[in-house]
N, C-alpha and C positions, 0 to 999 in steps of 0.2 A: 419613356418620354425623353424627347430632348430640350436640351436648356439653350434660350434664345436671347441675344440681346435686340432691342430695338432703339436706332435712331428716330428722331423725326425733325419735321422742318417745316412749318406751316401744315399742308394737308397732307403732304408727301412723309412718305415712312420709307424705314429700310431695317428688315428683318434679317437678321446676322446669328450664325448657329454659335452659341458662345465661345467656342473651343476654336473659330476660326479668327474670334476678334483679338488684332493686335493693337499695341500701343501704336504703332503706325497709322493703321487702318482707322482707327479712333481718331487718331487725330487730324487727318487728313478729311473726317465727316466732319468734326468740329469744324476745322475751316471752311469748308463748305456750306455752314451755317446751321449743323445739326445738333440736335443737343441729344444725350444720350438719356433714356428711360431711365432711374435709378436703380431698378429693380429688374433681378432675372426673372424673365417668364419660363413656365415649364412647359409643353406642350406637344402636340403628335407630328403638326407642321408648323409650316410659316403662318399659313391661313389661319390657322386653331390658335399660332400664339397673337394673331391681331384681336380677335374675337373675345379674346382672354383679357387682354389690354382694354379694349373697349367696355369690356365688363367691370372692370375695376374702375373703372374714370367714373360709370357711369353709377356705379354704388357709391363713390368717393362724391359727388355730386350731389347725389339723394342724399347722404349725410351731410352735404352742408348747408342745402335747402332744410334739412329738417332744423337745424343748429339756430340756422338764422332768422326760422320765425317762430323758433322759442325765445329768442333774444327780441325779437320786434315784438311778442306778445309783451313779454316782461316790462321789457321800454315804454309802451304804450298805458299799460297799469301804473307804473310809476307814475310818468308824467300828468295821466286823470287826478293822483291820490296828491301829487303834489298841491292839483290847480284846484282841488276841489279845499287843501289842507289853505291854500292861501286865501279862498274865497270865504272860508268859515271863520279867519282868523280875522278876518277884518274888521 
């Protein structure tokens, strides 16, 4: 497998074999408005490492849809226990 970095820019990407990326070359995508993946991807191609990338976003995502309606469930019980805790107290 080879090790891949990837820029991206809006929807545009630019897949880069690790071993080719320079401190130059970096920064010259930087100014062009890219910002760099933080993370090396492993992969067979270029194609397999977008796929790969895609994949993680997209599990990274399902974790934080799941995150944030355990937070909105929890939220929602609170606030009932509080208005039901104010209504009895009265």
């Amino acid at each position: 497998m080879n090790k891949y970095i990837i820029f991206f820019k809006d929807k545009e990407s630019k897949v880069i074999a690790a071993d080719l990326v320079t401190r130059e070359l970096s920064r010259e995508l930087k100014n062009k408005g890219f910002a760099k993946y933080p993370e090396i991807i492993e992969a067979n191609n270029e194609k397999d490492a977008i796929k790969k990338l895609n994949k993680q976003g997209n599990e990274h995502l399902n974790a934080l849809s799941e995150y944030s309606g355990n937070i909105f469930f929890y939220c929602a019980v609170l606030v009932v226990g509080l208005v039901l805790a104010f209504i009895f107290s009265s």
